[in-house]
LOSE-327381 format. One record per atom (N, C-alpha, C, O): atom name; chain; x negated, y, z. Coordinates in Angstrom, 2 decimals. Layout:
+----+----+---------+---------+---------+
| at | ch |       u |       v |       w |
+----+----+---------+---------+---------+
| CA |  A |       X |       Y |       Z |
...
+----+----+---------+---------+---------+
! end
This chain:
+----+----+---------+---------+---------+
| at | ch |       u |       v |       w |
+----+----+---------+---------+---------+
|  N |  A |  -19.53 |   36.36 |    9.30 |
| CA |  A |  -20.22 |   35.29 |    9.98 |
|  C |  A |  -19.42 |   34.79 |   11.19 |
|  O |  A |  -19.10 |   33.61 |   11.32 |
|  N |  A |  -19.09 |   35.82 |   12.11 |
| CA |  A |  -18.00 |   35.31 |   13.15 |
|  C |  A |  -16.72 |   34.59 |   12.40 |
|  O |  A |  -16.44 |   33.52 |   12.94 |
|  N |  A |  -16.40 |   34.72 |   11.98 |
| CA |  A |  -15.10 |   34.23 |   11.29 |
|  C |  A |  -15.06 |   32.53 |   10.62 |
|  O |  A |  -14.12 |   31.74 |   10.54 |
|  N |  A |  -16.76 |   32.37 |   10.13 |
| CA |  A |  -16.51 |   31.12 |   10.08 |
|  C |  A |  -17.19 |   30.67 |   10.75 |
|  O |  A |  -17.83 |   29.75 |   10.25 |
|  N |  A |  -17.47 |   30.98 |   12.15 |
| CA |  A |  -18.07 |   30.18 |   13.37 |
|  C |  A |  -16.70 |   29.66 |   14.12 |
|  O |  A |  -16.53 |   28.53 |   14.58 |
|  N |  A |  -15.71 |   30.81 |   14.13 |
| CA |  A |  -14.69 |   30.56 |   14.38 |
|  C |  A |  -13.43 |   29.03 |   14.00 |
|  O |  A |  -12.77 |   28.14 |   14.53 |
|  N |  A |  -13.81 |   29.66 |   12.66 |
| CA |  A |  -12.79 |   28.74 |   11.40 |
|  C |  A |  -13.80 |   26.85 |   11.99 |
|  O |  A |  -13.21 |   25.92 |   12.54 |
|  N |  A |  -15.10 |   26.84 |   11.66 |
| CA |  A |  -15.56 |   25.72 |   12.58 |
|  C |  A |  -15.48 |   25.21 |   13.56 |
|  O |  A |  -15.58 |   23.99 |   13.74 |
|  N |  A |  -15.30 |   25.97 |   14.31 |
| CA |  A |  -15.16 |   25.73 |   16.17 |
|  C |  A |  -13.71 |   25.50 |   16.16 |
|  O |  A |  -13.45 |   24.61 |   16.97 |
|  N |  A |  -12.77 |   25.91 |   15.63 |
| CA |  A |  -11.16 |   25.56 |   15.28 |
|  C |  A |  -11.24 |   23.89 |   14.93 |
|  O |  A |  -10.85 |   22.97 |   15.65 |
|  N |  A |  -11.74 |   23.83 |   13.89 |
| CA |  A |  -12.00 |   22.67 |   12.55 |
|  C |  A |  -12.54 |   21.39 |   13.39 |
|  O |  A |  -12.09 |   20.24 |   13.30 |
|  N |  A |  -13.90 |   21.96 |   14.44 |
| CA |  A |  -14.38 |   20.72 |   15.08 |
|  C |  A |  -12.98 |   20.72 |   16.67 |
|  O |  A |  -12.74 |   19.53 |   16.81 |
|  N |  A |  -12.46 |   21.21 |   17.32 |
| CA |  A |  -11.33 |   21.14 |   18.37 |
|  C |  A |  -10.44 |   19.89 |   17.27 |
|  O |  A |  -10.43 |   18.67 |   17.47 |
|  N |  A |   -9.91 |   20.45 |   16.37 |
| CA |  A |   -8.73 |   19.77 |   16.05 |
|  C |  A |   -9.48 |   18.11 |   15.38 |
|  O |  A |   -8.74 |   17.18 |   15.03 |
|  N |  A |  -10.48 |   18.05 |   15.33 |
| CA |  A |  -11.07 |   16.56 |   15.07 |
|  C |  A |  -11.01 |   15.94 |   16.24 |
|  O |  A |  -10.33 |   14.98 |   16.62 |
|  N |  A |  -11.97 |   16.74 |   16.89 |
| CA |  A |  -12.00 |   15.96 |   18.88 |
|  C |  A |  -10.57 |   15.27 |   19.33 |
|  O |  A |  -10.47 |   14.07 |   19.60 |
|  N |  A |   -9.60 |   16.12 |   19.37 |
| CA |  A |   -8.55 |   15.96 |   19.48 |
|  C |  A |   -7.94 |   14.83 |   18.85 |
|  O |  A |   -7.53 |   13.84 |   19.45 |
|  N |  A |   -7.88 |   15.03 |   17.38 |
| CA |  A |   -7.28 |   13.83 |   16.37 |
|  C |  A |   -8.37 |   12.07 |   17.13 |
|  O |  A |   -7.74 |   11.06 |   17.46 |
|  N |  A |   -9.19 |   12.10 |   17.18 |
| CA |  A |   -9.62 |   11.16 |   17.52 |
|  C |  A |  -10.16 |   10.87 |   18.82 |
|  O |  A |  -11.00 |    9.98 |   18.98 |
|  N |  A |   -9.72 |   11.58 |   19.77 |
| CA |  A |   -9.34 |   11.60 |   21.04 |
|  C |  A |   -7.63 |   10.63 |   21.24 |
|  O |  A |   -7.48 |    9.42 |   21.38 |
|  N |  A |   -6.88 |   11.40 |   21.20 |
| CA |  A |   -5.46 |   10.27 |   20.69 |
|  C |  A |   -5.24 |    9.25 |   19.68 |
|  O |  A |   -4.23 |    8.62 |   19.39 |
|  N |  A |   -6.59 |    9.24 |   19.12 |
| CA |  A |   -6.69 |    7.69 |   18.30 |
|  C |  A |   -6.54 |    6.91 |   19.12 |
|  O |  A |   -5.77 |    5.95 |   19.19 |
|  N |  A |   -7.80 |    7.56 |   20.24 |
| CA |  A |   -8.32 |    6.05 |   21.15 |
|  C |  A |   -7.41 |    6.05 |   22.20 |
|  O |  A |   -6.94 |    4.95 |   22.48 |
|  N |  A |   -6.86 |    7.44 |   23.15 |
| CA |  A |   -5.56 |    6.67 |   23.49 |
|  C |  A |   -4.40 |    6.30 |   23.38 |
|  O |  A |   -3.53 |    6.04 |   24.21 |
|  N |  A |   -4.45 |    6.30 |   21.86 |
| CA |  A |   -3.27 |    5.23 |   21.57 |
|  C |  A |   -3.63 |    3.91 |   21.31 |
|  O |  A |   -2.93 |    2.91 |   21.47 |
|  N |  A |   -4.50 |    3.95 |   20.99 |
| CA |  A |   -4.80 |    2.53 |   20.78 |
|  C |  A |   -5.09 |    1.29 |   22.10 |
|  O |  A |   -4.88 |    0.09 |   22.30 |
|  N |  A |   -5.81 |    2.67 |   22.91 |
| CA |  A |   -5.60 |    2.01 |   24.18 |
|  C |  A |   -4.68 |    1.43 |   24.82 |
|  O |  A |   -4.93 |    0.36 |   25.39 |
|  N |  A |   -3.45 |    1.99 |   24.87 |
| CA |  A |   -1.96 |    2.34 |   25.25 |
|  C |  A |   -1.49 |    0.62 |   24.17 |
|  O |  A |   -0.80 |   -0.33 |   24.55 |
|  N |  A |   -1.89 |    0.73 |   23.39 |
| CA |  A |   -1.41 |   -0.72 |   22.72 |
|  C |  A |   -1.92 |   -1.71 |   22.60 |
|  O |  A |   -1.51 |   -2.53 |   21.78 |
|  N |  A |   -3.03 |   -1.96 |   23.46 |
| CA |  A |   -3.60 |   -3.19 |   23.50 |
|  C |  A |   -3.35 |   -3.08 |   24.90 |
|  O |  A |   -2.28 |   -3.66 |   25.07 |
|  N |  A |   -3.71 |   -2.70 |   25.85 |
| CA |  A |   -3.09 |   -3.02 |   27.09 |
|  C |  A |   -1.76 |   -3.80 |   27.51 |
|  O |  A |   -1.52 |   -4.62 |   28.39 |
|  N |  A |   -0.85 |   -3.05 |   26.30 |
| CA |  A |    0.83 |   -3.60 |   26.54 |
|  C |  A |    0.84 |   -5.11 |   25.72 |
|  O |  A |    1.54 |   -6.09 |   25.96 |
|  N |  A |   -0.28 |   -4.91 |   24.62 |
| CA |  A |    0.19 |   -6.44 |   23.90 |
|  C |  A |   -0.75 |   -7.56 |   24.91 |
|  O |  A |   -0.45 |   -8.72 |   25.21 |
|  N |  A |   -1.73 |   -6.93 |   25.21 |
| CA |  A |   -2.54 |   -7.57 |   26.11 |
|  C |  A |   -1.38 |   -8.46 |   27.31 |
|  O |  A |   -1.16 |   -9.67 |   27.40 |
|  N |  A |   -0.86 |   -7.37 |   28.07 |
| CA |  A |    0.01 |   -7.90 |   28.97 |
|  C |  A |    1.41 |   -8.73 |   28.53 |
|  O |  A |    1.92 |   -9.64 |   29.18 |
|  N |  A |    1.75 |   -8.33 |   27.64 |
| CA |  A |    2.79 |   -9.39 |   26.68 |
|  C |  A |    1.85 |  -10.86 |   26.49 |
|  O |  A |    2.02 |  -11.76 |   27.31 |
|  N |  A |    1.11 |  -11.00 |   25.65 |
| CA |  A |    0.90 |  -12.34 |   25.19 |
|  C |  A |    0.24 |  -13.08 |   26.61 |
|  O |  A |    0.40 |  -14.30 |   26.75 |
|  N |  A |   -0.35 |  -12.43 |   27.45 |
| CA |  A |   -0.44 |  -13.20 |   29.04 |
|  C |  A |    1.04 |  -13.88 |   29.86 |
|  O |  A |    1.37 |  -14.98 |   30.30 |
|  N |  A |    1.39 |  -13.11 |   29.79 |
| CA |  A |    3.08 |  -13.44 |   30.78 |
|  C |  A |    3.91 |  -13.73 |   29.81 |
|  O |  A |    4.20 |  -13.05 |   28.83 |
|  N |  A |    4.45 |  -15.22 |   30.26 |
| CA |  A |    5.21 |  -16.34 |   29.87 |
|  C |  A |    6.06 |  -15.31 |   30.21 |
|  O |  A |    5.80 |  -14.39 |   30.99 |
|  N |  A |    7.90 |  -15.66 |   29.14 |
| CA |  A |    8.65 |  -14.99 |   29.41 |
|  C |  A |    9.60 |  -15.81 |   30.59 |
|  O |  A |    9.09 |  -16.59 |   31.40 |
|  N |  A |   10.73 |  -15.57 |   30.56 |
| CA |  A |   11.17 |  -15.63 |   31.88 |
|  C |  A |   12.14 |  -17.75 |   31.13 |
|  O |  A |   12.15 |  -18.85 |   31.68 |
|  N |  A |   12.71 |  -17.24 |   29.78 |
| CA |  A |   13.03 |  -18.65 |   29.70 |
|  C |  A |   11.61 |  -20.15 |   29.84 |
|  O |  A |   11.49 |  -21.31 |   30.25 |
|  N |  A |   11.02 |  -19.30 |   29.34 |
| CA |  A |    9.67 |  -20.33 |   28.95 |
|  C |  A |    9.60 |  -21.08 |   30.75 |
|  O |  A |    9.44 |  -22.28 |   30.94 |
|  N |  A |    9.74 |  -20.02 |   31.92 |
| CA |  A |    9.93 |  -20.29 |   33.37 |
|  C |  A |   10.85 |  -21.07 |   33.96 |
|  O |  A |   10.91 |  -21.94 |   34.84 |
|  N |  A |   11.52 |  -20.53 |   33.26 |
| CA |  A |   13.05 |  -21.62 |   33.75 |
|  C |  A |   12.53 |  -23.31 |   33.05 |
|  O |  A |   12.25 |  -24.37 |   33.61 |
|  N |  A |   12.58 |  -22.95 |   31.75 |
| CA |  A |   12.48 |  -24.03 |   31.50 |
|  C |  A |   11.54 |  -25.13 |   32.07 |
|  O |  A |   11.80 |  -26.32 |   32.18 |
|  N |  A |   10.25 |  -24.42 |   32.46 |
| CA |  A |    8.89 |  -25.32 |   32.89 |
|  C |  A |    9.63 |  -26.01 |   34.71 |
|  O |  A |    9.43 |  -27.13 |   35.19 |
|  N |  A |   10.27 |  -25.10 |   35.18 |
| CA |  A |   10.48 |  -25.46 |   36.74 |
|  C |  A |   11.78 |  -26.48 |   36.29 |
|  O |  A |   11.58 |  -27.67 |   36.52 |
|  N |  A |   12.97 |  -26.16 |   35.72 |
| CA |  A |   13.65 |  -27.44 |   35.40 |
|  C |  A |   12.88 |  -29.06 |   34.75 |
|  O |  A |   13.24 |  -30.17 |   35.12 |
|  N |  A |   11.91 |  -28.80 |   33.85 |
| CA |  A |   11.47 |  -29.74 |   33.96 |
|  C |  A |   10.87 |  -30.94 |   35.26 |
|  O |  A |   10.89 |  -32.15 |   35.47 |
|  N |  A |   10.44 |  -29.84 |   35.80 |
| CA |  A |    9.10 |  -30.52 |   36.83 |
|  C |  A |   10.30 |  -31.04 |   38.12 |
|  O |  A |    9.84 |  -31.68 |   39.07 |
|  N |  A |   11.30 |  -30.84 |   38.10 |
| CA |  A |   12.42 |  -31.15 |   39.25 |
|  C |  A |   13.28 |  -32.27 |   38.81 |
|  O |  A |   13.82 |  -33.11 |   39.53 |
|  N |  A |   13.31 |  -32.10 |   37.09 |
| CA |  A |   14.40 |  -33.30 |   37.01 |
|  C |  A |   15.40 |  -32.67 |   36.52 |
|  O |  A |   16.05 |  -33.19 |   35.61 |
|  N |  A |   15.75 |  -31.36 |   37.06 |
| CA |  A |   17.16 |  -31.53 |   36.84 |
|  C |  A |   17.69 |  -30.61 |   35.27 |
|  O |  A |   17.42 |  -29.54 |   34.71 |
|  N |  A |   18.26 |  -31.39 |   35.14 |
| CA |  A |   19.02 |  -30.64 |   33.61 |
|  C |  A |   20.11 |  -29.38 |   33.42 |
|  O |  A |   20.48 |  -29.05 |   32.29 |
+----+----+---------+---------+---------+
! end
């Protein structure tokens, strides 16, 4: 009886776990794409301030 209270209590840790680092990974990757598709890159910058000045 101890043995498979054990073998369970093992069985439910390594689930917690597995879907514990689901969510922070997933976290971890929407944050970064989050912050990617917000911030213009740096040509898209150049380009917008050369426009607005004129100069080529």
């Amino acid at each position: 009886m101890k043995k498979n209270v054990r073998v369970l209590l093992t069985v439910l840790v390594i689930i917690i776990a597995a879907v514990g680092g689901y969510f922070v990974y997933r976290g971890q990757d929407t944050s970064t794409t989050e912050t990617v598709e917000n911030e213009p890159s740096e040509e898209t910058k150049s380009t917008t301030n050369t426009q607005i000045s004129g100069e080529t």
